[in-house]
PATOR-189476 format. One record per residue: x, y, z of N, C-alpha, C in turn; residue number from 1. Coordinates in Angstrom, 1 decimal, m for minus. Layout:
<sites>
X Y Z X Y Z X Y Z NUM
...
</sites>
This chain:
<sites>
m9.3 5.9 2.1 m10.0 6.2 0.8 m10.6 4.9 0.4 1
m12.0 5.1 0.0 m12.6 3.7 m0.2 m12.5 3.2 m1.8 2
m13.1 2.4 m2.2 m12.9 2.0 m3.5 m13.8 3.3 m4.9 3
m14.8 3.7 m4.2 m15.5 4.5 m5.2 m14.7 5.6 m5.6 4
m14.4 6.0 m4.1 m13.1 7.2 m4.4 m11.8 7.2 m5.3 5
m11.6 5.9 m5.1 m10.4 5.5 m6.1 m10.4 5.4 m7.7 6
m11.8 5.0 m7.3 m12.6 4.7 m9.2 m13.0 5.6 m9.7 7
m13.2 6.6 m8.8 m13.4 8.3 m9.3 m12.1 9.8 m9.7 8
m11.2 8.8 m8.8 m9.9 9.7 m9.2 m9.3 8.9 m10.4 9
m9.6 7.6 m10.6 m8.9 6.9 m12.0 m9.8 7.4 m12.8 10
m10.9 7.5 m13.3 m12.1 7.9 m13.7 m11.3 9.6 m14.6 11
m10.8 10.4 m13.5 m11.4 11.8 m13.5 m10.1 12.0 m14.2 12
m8.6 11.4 m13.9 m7.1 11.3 m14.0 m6.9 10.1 m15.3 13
m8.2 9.7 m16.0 m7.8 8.4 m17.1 m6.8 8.6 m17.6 14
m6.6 9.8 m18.8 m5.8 10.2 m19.5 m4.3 10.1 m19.1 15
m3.7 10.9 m18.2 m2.5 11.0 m18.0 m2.0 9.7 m17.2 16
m2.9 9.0 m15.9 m2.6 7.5 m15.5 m2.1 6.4 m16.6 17
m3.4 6.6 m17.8 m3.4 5.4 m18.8 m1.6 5.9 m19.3 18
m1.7 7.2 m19.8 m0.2 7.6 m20.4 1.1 6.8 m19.2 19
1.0 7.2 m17.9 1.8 6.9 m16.9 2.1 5.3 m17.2 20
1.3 4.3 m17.3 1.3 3.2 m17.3 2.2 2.6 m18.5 21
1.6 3.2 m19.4 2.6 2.9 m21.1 3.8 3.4 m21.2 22
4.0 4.1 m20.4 5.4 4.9 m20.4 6.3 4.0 m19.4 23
5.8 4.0 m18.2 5.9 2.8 m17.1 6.5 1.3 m17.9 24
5.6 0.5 m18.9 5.9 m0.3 m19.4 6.8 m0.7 m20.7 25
7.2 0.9 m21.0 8.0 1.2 m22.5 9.4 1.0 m21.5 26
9.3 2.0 m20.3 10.8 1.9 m19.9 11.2 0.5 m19.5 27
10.3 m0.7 m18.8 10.7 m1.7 m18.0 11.1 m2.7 m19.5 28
10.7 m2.2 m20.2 10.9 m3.5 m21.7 12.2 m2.8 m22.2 29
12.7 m1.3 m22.0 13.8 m0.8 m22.7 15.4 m1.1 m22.1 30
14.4 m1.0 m20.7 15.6 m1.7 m19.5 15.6 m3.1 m19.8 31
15.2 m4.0 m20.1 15.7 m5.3 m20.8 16.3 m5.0 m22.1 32
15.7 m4.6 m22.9 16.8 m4.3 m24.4 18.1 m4.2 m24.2 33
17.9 m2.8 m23.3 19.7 m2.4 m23.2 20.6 m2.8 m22.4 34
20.2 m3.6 m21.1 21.0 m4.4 m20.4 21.0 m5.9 m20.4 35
19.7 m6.6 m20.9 20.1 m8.1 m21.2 20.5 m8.8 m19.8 36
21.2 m9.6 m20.0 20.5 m10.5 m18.8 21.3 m9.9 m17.3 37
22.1 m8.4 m17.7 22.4 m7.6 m16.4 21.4 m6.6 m16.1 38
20.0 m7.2 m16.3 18.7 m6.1 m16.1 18.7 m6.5 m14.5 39
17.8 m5.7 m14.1 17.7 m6.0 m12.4 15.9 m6.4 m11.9 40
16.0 m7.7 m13.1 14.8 m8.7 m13.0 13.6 m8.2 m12.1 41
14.1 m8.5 m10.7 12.9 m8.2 m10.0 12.9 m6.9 m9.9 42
13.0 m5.7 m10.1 12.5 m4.5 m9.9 11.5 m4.3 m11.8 43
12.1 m4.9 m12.7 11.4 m4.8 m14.3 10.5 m5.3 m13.9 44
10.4 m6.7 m13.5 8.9 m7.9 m13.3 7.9 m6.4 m12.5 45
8.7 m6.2 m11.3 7.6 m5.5 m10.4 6.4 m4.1 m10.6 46
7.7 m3.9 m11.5 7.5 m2.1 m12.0 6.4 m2.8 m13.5 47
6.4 m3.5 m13.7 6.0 m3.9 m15.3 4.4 m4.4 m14.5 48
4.4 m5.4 m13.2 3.5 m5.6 m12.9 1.9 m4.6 m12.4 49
3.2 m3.6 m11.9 2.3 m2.4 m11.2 1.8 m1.4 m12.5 50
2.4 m1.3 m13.8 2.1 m0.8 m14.6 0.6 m1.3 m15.7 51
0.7 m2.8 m15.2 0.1 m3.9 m15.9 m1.8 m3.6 m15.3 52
m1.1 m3.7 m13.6 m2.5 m3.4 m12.5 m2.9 m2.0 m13.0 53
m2.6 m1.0 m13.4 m3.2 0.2 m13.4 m3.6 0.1 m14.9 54
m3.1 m0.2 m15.8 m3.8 m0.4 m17.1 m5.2 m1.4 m17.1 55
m5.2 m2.0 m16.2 m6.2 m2.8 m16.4 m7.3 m2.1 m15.4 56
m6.9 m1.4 m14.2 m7.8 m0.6 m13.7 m8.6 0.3 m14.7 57
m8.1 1.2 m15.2 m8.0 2.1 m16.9 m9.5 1.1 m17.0 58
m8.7 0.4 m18.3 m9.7 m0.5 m18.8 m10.5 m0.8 m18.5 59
m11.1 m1.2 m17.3 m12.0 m1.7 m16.9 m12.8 m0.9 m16.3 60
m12.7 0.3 m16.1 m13.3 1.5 m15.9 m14.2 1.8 m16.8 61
m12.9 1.6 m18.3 m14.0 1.9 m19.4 m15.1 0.9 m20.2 62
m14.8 0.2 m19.4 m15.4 m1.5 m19.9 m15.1 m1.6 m21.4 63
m13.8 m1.3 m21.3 m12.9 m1.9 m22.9 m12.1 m3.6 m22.0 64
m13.0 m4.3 m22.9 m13.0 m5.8 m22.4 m11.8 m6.2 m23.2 65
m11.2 m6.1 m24.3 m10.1 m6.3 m25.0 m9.1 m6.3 m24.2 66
m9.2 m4.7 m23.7 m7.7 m4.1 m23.3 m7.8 m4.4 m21.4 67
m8.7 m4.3 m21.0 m8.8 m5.4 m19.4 m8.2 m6.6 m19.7 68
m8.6 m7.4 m20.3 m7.9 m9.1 m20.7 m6.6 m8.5 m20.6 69
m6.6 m8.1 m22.2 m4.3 m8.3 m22.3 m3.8 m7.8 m21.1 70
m4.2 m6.9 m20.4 m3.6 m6.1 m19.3 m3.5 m7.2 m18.1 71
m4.6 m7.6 m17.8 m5.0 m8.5 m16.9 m3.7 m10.0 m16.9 72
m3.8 m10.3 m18.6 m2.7 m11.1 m18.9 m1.4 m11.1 m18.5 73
m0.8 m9.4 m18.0 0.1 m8.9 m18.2 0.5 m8.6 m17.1 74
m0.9 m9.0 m16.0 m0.7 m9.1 m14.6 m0.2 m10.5 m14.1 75
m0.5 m11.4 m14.7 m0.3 m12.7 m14.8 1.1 m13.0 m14.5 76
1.4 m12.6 m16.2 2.5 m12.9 m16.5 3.7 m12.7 m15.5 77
3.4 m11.0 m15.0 4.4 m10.1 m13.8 4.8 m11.2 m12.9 78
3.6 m11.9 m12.0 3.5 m12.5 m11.2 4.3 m13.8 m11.1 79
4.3 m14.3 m12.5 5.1 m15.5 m12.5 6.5 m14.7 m13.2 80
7.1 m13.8 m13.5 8.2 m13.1 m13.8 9.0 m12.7 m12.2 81
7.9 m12.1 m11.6 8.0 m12.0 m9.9 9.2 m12.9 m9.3 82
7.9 m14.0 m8.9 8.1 m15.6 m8.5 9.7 m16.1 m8.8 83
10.1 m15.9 m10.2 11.0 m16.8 m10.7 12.2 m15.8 m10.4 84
11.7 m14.6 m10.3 13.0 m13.3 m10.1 13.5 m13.5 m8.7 85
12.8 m14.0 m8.1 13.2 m14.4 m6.7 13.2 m15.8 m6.6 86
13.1 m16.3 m7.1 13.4 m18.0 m6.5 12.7 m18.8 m6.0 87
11.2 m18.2 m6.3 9.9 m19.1 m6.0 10.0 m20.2 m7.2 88
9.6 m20.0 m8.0 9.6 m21.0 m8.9 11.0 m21.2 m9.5 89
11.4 m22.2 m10.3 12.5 m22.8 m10.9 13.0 m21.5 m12.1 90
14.0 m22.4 m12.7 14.6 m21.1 m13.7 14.0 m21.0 m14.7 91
</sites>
């Protein structure tokens, strides 16, 4: 599947993906709430990151430049959440 195809099924599926993704990120923030520092870090970081990449796919679809950034930010952030969940970087 090439890229256009992909941008046409995010395109055609916005609505319930964008929903997928907030839901995606409600649960990985509720799984820190309720478990605290017995959360299971690197699967939150990961699942939070992949939720981060599809919201910003969304967005950027729609050329909502606001919600591309924070998302984009939130890809970031995953990344160095990632890293540290595993022992790439320091504590």
């Amino acid at each position: 599947m090439n890229l256009i195809a992909l941008n046409n099924f995010v395109t055609t599926n916005m609505k319930p993906l964008e929903m997928t993704g907030v839901v995606m990120r409600i649960f990985s923030f509720t799984l820190v709430s309720w478990m605290g520092p017995e959360s299971p870090f690197m699967f939150v970081w990961t699942f939070n990151t992949i939720d981060a990449v599809l919201l910003t796919w969304c967005a950027a679809l729609r050329k909502d430049t606001a919600y591309t950034t924070l998302n984009a930010f939130w890809i970031l952030v995953g990344l160095i959440g990632i890293a540290r969940a595993g022992g790439v970087l320091g504590p």
